[in-house]
N, C-alpha and C positions, 0 to 999 in steps of 0.2 A: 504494500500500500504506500509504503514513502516513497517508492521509483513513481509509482502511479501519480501521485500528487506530484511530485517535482519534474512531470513531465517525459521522464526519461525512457517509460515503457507505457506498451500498448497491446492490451486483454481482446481480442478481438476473434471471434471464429462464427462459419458461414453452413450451413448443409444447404443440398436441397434436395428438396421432396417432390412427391407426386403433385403440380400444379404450381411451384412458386419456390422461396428460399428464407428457409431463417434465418435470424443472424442474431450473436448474443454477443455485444462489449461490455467492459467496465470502464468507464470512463472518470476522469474527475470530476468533482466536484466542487463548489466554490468554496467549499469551508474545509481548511487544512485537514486532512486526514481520512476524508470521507470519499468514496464512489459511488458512484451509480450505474446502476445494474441494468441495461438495456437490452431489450429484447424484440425484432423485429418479425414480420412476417409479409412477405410482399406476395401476393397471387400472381400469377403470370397475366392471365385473363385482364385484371385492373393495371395491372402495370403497361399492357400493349392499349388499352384504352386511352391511360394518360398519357402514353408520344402523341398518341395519334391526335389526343388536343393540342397539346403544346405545337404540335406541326400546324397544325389549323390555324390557330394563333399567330404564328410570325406569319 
């Protein structure tokens, strides 16, 4: 946790699964000594949805 806080290392790993990808970091936090625990989940389906706005868009 002290490399975490002072920057120096980075907690980060990715799977994926049938339709999308998890992904789980610990990242810092603003208050010395603390992380946070993040856990994402992107579907494939919503994720080709959103280029396809963003393309729309520009």
């Amino acid at each position: 946790m002290h490399e975490l806080t002072q920057g120096t290392v980075t907690y980060a790993s990715a799977w994926e699964v049938t339709g999308g990808t998890i992904e789980l970091s610990i990242e810092k936090a603003s208050t010395y000594g603390d992380g946070i625990v993040i856990i994402k989940y992107r579907d494939a389906q919503n994720v080709e949805a959103k280029i396809k706005n963003d393309l729309e868009d520009i």
